[in-house]
TIVO-2410 file (N, C-alpha, C; in nm, 3 decimals):
# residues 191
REC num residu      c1      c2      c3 atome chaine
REC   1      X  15.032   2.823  12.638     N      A
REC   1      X  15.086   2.955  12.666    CA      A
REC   1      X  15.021   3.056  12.572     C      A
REC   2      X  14.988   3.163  12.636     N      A
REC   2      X  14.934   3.296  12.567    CA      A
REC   2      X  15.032   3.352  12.501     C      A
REC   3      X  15.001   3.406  12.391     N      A
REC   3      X  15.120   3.517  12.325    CA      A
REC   3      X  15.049   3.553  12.252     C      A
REC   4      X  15.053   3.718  12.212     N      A
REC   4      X  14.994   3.824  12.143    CA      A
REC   4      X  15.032   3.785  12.008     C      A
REC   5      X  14.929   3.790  11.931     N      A
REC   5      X  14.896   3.760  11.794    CA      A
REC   5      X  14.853   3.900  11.704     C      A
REC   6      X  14.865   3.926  11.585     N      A
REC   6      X  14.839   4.026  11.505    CA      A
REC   6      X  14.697   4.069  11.529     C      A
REC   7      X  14.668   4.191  11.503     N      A
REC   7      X  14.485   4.192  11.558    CA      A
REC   7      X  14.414   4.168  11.386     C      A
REC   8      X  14.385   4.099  11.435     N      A
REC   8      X  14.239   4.090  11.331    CA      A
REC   8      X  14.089   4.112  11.338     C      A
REC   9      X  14.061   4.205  11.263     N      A
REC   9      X  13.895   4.254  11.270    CA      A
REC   9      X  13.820   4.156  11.293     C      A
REC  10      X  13.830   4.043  11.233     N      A
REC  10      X  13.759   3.943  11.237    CA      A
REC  10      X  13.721   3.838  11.315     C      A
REC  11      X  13.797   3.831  11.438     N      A
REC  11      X  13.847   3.726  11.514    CA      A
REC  11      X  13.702   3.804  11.645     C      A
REC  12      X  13.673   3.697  11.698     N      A
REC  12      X  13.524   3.731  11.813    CA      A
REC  12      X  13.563   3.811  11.920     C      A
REC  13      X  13.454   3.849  11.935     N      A
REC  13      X  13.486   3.956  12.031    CA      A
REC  13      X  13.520   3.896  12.178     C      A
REC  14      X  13.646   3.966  12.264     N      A
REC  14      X  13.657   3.890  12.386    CA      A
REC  14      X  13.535   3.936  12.481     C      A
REC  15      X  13.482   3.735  12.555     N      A
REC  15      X  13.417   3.709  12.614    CA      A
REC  15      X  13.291   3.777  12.631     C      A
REC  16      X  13.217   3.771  12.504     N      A
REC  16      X  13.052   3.858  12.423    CA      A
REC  16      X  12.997   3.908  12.550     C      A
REC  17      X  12.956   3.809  12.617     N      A
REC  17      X  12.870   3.857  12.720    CA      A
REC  17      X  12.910   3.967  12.811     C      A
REC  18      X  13.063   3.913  12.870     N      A
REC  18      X  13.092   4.049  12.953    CA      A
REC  18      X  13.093   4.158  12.937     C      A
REC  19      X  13.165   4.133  12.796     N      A
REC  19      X  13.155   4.263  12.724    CA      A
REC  19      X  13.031   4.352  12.654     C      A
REC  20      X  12.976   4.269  12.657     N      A
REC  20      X  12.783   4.363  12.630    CA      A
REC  20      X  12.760   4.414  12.764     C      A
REC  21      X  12.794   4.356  12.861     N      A
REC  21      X  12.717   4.394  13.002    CA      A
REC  21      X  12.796   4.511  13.026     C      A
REC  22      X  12.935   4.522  13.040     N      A
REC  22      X  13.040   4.604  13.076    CA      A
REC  22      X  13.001   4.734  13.001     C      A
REC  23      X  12.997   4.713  12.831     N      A
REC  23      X  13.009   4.813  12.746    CA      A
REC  23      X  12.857   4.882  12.757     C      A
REC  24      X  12.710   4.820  12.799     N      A
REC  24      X  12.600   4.909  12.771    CA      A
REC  24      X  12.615   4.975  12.895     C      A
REC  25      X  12.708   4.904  13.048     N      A
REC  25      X  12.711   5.001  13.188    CA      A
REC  25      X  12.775   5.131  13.142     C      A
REC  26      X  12.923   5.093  13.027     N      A
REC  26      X  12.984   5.224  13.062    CA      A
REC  26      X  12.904   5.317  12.932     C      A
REC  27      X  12.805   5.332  12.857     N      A
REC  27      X  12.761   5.356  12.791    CA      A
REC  27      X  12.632   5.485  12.863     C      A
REC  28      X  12.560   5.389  12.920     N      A
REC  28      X  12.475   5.476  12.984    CA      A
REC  28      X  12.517   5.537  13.070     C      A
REC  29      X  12.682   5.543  13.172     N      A
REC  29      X  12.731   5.646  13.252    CA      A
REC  29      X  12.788   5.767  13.176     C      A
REC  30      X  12.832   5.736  13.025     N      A
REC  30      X  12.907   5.813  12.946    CA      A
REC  30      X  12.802   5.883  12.878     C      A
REC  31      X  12.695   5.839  12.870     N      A
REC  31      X  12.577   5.927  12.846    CA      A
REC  31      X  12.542   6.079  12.934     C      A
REC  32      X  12.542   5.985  13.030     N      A
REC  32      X  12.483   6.127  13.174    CA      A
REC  32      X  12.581   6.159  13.183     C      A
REC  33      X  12.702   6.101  13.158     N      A
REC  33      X  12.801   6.209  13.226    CA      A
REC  33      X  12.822   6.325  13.119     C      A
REC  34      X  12.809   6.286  12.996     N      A
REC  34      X  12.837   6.378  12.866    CA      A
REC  34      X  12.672   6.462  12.872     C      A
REC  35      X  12.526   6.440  12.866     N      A
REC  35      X  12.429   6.548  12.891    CA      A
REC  35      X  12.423   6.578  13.000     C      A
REC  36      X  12.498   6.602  13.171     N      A
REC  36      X  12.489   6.656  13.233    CA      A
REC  36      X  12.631   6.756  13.238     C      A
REC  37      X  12.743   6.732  13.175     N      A
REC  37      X  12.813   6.805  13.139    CA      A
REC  37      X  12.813   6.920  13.090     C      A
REC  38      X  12.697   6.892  12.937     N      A
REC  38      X  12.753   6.959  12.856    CA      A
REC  38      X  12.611   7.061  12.875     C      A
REC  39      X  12.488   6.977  12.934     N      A
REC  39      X  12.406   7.101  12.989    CA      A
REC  39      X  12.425   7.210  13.065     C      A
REC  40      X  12.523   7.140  13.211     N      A
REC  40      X  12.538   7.302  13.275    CA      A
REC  40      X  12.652   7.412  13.274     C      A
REC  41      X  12.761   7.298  13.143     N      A
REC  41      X  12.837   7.377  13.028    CA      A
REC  41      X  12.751   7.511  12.931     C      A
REC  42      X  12.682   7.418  12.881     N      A
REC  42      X  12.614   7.513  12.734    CA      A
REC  42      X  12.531   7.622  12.796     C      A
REC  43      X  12.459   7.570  12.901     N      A
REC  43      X  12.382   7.716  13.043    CA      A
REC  43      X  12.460   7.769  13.081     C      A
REC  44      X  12.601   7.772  13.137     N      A
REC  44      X  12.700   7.832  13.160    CA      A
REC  44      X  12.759   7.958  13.076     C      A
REC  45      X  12.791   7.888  12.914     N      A
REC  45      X  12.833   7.946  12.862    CA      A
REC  45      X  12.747   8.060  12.800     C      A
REC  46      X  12.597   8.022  12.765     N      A
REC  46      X  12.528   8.099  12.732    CA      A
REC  46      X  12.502   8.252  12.837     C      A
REC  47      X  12.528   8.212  12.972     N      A
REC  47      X  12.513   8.307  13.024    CA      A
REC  47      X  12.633   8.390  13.053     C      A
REC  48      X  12.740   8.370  13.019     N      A
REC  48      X  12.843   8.474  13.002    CA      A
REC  48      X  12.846   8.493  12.878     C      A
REC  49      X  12.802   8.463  12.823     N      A
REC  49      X  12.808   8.533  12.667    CA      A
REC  49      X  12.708   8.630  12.641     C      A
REC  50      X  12.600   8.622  12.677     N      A
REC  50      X  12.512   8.734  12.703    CA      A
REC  50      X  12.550   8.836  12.817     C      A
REC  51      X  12.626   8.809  12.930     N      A
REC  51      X  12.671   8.890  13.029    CA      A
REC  51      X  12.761   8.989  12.999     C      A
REC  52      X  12.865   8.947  12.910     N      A
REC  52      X  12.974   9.023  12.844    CA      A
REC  52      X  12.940   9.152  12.798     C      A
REC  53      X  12.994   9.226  12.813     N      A
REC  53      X  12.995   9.378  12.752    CA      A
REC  53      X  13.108   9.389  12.653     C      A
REC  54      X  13.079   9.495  12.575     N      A
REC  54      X  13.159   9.543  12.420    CA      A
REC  54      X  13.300   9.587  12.468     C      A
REC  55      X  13.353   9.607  12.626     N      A
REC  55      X  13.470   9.706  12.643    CA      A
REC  55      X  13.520   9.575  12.680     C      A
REC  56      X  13.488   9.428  12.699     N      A
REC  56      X  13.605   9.342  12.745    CA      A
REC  56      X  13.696   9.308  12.654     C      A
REC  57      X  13.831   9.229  12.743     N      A
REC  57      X  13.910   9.204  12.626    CA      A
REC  57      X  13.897   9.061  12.511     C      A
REC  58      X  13.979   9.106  12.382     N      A
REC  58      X  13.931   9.018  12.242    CA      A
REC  58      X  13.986   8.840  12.314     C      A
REC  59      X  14.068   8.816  12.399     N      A
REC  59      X  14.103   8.736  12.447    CA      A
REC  59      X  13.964   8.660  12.530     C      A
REC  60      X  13.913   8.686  12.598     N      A
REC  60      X  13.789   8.643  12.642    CA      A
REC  60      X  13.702   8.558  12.541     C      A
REC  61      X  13.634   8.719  12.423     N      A
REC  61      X  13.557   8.664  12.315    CA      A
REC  61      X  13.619   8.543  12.274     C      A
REC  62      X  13.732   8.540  12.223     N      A
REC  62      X  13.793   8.436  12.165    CA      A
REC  62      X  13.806   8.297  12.266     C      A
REC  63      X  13.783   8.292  12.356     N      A
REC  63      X  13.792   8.172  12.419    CA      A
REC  63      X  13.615   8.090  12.403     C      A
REC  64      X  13.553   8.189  12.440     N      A
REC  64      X  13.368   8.160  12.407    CA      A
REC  64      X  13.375   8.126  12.265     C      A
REC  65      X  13.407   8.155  12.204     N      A
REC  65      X  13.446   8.093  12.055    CA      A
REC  65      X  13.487   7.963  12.021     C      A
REC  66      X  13.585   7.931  12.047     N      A
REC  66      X  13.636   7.802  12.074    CA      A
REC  66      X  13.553   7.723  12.133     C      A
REC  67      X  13.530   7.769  12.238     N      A
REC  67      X  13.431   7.646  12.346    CA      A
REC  67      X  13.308   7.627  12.287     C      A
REC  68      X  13.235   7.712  12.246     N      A
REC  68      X  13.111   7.696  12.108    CA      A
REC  68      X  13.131   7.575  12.052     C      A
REC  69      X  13.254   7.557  11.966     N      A
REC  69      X  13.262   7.468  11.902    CA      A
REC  69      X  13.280   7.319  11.945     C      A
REC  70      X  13.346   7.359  12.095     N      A
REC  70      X  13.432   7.224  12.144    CA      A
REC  70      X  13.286   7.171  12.194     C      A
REC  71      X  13.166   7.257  12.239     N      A
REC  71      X  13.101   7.262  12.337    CA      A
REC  71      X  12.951   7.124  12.207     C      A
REC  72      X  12.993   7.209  12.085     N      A
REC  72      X  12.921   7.099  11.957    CA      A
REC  72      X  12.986   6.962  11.945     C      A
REC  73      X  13.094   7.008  11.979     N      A
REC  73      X  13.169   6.811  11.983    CA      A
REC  73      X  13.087   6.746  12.080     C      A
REC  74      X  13.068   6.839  12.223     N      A
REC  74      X  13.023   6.722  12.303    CA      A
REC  74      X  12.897   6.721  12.264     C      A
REC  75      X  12.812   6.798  12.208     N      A
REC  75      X  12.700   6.778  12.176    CA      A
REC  75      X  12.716   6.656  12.114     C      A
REC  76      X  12.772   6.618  11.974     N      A
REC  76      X  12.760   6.550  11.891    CA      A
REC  76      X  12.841   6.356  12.012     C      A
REC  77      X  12.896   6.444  12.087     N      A
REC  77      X  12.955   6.329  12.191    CA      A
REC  77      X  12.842   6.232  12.259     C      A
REC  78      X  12.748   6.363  12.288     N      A
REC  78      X  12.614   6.300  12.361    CA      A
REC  78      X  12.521   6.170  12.266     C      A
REC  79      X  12.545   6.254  12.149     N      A
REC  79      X  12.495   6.154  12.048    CA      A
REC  79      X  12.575   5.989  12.046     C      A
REC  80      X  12.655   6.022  12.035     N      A
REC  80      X  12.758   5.930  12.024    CA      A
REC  80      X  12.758   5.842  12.136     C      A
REC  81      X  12.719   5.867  12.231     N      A
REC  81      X  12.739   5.787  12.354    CA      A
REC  81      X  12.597   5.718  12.337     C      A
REC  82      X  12.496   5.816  12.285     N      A
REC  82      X  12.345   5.709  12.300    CA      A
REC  82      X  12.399   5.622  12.164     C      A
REC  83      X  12.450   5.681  12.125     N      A
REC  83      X  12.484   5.518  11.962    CA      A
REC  83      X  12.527   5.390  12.042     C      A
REC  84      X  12.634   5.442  12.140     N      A
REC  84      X  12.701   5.340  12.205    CA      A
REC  84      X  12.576   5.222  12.307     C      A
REC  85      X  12.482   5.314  12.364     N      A
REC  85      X  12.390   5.214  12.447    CA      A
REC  85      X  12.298   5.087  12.302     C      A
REC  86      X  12.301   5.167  12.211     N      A
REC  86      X  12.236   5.092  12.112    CA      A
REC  86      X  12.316   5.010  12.010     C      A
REC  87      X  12.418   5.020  12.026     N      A
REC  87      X  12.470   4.877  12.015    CA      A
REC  87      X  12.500   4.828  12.105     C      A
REC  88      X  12.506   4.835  12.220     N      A
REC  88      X  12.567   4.740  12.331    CA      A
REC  88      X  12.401   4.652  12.354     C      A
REC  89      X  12.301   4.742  12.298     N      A
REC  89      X  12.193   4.648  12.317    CA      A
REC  89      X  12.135   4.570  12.208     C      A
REC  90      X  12.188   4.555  12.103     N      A
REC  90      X  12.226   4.497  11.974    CA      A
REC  90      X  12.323   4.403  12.008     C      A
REC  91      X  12.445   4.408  12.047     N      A
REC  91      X  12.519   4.315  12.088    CA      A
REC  91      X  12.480   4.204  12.193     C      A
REC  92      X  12.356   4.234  12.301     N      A
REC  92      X  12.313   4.145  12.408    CA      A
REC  92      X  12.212   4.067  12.306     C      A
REC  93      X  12.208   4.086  12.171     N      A
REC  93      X  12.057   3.967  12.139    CA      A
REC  93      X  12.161   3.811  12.143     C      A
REC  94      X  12.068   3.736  12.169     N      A
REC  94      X  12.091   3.621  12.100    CA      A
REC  94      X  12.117   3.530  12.006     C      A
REC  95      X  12.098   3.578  11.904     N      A
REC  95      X  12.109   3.565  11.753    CA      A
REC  95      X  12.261   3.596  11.756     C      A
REC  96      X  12.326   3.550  11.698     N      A
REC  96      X  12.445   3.595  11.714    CA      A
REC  96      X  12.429   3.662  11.479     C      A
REC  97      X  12.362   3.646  11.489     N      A
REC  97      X  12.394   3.713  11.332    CA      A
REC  97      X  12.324   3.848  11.332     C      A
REC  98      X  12.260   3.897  11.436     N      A
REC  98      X  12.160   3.971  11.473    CA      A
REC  98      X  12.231   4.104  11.536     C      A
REC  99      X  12.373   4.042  11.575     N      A
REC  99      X  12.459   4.133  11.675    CA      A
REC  99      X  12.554   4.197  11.545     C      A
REC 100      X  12.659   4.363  11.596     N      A
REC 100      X  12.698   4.406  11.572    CA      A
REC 100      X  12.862   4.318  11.494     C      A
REC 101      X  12.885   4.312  11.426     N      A
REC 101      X  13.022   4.301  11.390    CA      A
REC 101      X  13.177   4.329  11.466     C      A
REC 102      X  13.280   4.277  11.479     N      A
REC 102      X  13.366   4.349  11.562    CA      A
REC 102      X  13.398   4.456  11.470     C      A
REC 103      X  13.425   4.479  11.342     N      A
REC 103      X  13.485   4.623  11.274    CA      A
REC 103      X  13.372   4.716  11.297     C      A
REC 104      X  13.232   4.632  11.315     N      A
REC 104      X  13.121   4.784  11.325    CA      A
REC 104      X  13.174   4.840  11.479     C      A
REC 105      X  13.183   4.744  11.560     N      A
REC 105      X  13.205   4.808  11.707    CA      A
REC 105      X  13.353   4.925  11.685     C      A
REC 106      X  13.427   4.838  11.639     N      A
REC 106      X  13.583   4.893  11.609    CA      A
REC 106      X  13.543   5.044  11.586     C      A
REC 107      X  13.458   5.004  11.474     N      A
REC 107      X  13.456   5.199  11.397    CA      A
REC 107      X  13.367   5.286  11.482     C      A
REC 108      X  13.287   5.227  11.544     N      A
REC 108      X  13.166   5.311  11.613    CA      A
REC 108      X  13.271   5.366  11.754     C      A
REC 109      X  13.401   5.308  11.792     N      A
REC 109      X  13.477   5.303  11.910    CA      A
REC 109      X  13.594   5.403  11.839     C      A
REC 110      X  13.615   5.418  11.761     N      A
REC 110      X  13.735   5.496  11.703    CA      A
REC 110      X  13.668   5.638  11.680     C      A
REC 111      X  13.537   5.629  11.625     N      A
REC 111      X  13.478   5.767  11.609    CA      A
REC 111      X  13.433   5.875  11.698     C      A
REC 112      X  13.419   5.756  11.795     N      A
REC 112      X  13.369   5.828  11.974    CA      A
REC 112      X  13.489   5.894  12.000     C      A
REC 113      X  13.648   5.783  12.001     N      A
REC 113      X  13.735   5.874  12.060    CA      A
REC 113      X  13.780   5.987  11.967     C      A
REC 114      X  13.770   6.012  11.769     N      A
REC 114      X  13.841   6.084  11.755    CA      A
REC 114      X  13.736   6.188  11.800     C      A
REC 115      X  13.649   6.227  11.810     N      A
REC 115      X  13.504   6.320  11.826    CA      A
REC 115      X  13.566   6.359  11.995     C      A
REC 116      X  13.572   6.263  12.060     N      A
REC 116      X  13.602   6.316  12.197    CA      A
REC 116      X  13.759   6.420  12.150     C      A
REC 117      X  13.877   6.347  12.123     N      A
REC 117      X  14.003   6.395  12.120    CA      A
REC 117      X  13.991   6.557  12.046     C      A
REC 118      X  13.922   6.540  11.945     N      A
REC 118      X  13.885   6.684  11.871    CA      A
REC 118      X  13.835   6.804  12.024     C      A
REC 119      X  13.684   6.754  12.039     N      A
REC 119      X  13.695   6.837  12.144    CA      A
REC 119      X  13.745   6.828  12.258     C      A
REC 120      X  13.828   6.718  12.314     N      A
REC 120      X  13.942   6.771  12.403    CA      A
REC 120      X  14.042   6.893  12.339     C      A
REC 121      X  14.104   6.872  12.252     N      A
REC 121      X  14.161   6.951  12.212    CA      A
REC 121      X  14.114   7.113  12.193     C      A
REC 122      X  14.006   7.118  12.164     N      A
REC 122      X  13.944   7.250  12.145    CA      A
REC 122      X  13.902   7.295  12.241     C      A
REC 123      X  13.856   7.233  12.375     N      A
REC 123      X  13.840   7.262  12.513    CA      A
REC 123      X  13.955   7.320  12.571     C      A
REC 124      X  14.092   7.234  12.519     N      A
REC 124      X  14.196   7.277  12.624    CA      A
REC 124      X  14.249   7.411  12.553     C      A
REC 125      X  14.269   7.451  12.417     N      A
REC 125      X  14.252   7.568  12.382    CA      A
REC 125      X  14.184   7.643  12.451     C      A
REC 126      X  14.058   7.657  12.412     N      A
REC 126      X  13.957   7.792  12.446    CA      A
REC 126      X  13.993   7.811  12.608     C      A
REC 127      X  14.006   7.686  12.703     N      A
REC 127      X  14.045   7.741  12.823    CA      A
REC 127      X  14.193   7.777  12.837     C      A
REC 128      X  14.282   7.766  12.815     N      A
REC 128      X  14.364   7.835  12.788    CA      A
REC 128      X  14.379   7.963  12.723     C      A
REC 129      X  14.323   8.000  12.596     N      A
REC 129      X  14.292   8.126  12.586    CA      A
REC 129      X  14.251   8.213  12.695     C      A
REC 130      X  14.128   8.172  12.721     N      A
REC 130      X  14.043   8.259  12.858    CA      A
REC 130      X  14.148   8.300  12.968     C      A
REC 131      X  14.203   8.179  12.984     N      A
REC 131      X  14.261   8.188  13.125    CA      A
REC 131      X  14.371   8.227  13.111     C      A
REC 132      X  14.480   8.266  12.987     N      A
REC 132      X  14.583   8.381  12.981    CA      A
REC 132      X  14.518   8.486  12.979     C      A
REC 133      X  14.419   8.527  12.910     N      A
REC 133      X  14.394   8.642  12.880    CA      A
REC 133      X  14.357   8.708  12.967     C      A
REC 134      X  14.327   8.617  13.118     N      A
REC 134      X  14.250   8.730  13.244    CA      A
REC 134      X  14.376   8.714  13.297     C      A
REC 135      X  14.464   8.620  13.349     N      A
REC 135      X  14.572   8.656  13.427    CA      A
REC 135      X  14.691   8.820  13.361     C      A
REC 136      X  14.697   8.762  13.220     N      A
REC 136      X  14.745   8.882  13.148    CA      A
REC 136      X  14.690   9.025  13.185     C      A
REC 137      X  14.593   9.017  13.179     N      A
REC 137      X  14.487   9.141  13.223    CA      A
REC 137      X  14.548   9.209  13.372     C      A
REC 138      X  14.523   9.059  13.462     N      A
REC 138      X  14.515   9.080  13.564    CA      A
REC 138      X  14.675   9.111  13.641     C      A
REC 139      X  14.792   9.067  13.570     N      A
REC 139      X  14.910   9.103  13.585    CA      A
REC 139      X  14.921   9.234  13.550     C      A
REC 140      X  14.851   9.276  13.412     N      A
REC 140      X  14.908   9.421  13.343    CA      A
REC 140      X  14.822   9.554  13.454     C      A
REC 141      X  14.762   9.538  13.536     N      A
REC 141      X  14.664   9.586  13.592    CA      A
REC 141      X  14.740   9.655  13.685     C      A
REC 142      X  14.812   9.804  13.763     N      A
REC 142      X  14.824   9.802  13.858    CA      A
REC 142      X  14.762   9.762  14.010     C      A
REC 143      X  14.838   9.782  14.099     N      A
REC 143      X  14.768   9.731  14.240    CA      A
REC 143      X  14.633   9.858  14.263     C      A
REC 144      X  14.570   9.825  14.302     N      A
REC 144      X  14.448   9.922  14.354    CA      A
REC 144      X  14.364   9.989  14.252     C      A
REC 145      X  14.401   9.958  14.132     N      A
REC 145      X  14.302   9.985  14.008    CA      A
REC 145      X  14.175   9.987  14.018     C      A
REC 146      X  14.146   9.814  14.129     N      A
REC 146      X  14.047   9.746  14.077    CA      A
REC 146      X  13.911   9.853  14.204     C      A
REC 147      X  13.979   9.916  14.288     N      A
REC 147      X  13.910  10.010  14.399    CA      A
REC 147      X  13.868  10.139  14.317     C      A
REC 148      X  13.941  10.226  14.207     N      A
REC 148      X  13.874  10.310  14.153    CA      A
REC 148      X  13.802  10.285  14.041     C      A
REC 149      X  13.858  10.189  13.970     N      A
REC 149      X  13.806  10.145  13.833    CA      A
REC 149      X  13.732   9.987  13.806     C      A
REC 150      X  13.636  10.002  13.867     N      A
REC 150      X  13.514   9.869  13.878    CA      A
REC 150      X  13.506   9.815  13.744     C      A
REC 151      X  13.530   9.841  13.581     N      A
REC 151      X  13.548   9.780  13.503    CA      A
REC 151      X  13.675   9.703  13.468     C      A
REC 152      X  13.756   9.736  13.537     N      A
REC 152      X  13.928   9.696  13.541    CA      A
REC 152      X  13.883   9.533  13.664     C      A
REC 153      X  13.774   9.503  13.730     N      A
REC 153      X  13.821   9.446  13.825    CA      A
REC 153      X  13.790   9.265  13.724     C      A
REC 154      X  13.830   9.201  13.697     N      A
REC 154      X  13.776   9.010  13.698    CA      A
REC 154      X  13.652   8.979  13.739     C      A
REC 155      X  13.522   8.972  13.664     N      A
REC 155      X  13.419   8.941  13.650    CA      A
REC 155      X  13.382   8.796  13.686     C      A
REC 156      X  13.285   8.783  13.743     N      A
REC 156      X  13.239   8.618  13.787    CA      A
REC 156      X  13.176   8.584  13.664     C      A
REC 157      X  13.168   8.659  13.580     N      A
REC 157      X  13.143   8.552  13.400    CA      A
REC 157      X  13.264   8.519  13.343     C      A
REC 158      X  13.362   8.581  13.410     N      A
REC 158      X  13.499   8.575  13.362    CA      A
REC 158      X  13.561   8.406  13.420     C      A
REC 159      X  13.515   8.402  13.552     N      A
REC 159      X  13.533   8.281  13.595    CA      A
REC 159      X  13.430   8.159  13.582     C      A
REC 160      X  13.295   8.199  13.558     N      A
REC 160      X  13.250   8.085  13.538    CA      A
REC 160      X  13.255   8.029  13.383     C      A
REC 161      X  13.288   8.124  13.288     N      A
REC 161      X  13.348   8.076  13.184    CA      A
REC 161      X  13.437   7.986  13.195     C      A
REC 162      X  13.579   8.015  13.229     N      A
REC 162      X  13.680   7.906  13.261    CA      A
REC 162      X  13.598   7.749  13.327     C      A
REC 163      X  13.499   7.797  13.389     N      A
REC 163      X  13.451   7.682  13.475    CA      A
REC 163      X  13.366   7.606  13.374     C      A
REC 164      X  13.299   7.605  13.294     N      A
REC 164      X  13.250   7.621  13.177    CA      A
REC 164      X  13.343   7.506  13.064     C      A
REC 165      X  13.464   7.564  13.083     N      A
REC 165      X  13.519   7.524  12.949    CA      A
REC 165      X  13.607   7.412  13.035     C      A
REC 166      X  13.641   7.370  13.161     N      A
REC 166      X  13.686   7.310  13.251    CA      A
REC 166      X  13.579   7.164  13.265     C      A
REC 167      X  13.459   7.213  13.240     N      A
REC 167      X  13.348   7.112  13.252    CA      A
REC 167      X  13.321   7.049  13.156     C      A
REC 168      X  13.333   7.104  13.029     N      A
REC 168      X  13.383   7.048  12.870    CA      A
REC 168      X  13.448   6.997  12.886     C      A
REC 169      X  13.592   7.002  12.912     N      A
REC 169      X  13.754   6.956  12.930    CA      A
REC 169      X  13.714   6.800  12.967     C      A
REC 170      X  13.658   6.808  13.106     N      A
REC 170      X  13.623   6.636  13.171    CA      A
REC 170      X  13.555   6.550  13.122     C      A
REC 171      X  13.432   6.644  13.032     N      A
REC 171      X  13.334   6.559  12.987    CA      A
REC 171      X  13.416   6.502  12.855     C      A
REC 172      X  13.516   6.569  12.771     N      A
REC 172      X  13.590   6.525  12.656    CA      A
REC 172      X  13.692   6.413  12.736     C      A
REC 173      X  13.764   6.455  12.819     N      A
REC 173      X  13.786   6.327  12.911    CA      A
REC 173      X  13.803   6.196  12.890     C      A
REC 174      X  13.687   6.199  12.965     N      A
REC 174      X  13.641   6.074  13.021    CA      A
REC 174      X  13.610   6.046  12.890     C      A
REC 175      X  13.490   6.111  12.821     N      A
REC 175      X  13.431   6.007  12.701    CA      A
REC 175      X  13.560   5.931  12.621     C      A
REC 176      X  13.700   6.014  12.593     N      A
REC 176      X  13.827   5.948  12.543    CA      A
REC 176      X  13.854   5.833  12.636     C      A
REC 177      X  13.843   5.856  12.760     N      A
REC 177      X  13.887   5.780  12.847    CA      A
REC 177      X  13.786   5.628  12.789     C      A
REC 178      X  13.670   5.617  12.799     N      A
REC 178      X  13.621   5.555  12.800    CA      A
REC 178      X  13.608   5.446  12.638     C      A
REC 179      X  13.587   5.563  12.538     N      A
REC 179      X  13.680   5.501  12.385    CA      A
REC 179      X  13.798   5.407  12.409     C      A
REC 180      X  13.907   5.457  12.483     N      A
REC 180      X  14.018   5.380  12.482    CA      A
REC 180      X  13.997   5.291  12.566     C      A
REC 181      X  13.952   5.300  12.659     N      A
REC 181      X  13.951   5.182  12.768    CA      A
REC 181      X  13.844   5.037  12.634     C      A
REC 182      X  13.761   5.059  12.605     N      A
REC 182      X  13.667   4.988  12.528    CA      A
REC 182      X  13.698   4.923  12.434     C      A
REC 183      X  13.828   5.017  12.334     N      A
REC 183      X  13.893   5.003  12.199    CA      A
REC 183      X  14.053   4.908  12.260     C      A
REC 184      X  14.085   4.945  12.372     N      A
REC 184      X  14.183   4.860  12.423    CA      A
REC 184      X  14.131   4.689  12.429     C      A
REC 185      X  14.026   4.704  12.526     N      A
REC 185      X  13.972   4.553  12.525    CA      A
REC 185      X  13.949   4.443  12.414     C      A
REC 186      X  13.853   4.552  12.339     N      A
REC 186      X  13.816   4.442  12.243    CA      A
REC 186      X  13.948   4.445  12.142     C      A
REC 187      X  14.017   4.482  12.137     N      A
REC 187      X  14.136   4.475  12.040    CA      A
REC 187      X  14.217   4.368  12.066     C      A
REC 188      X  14.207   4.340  12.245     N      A
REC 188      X  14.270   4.217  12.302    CA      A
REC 188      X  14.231   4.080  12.185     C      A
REC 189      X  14.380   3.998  12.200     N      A
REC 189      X  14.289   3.862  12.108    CA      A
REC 189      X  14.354   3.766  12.195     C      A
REC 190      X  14.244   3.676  12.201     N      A
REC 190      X  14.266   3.514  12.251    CA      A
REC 190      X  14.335   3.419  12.169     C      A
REC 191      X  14.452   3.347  12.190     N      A
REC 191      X  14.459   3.260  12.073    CA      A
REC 191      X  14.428   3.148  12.121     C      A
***
């Protein structure tokens, strides 16, 4: 009979092989999914940030702010995910003294998710900022404003920002998603 035992760092990793094969697949999807993210994120954002004019509101700026930063997590995420293909291809040698450690995997798996969770968190800020600050706008606004007064009207940098920081949001995601799913497994123990 199976029954859950205390985790120990030390104890082998469940079933090596699958788990090299499993972990370098979700590795190289968490790759593309994090540099195709965060590319037509960071092109995104760059181009409403140059689009912006001096009369919008401080609520806006302040969301491009945030996402800057969240937008460096995933940068540093992207990194993080190619760490991940290179040990999962460290882990496929043969040598078994040659392969990664379970506490090296452990820590290299805890750092992905707190790096992801950080910029989740700073994603779901900055879009939240943005996205009160135009509905706010857009509530305080009378009806028909937006027909005499063309600077009063919601800008499509206004929205592809949100879209922007929405595309961050998934790419922080999943890469958590994928930390935990990884950090769940191997934490599993056989007795």
């Amino acid at each position: 009979m199976n029954r859950p035992t205390k985790l120990s760092q030390n104890n082998p990793l469940p079933d090596k092989q699958k788990f090299a094969k499993i972990f370098r697949n979700l590795s190289n999807v968490s790759y593309w999914i994090h540099l195709v993210l965060g590319v037509i994120s960071g092109v995104t954002l760059l181009l409403v940030f140059f689009s912006r004019s001096a009369t919008n509101n401080s609520g806006i700026g302040l969301g491009i702010f945030i996402a800057m930063f969240s937008l460096m997590a995933l940068g540093f995420r992207v990194y993080w995910a190619y760490r991940y293909r290179q040990l999962a291809k460290k882990l496929q040698r043969v040598n078994p003294d040659l392969q990664p450690s379970r506490t090296e995997i452990l820590q290299v798996l805890r750092t992905g998710l707190l790096a992801s969770s950080i910029g989740l968190f700073l994603a779901f800020i900055a879009s939240e900022v943005s996205l009160v600050s135009l509905v706010a706008g857009a509530i305080a606004r009378p009806q028909g404003v937006a027909v005499y007064e063309r600077e009063q009207v919601i800008k499509i940098a206004d929205l592809l920002l949100i879209l922007a920081q929405l595309n961050i949001l998934g790419a922080h995601f999943l890469g958590s998603a994928n930390s935990l799913g990884l950090l769940s497994w191997i934490s599993k123990e056989k007795v």
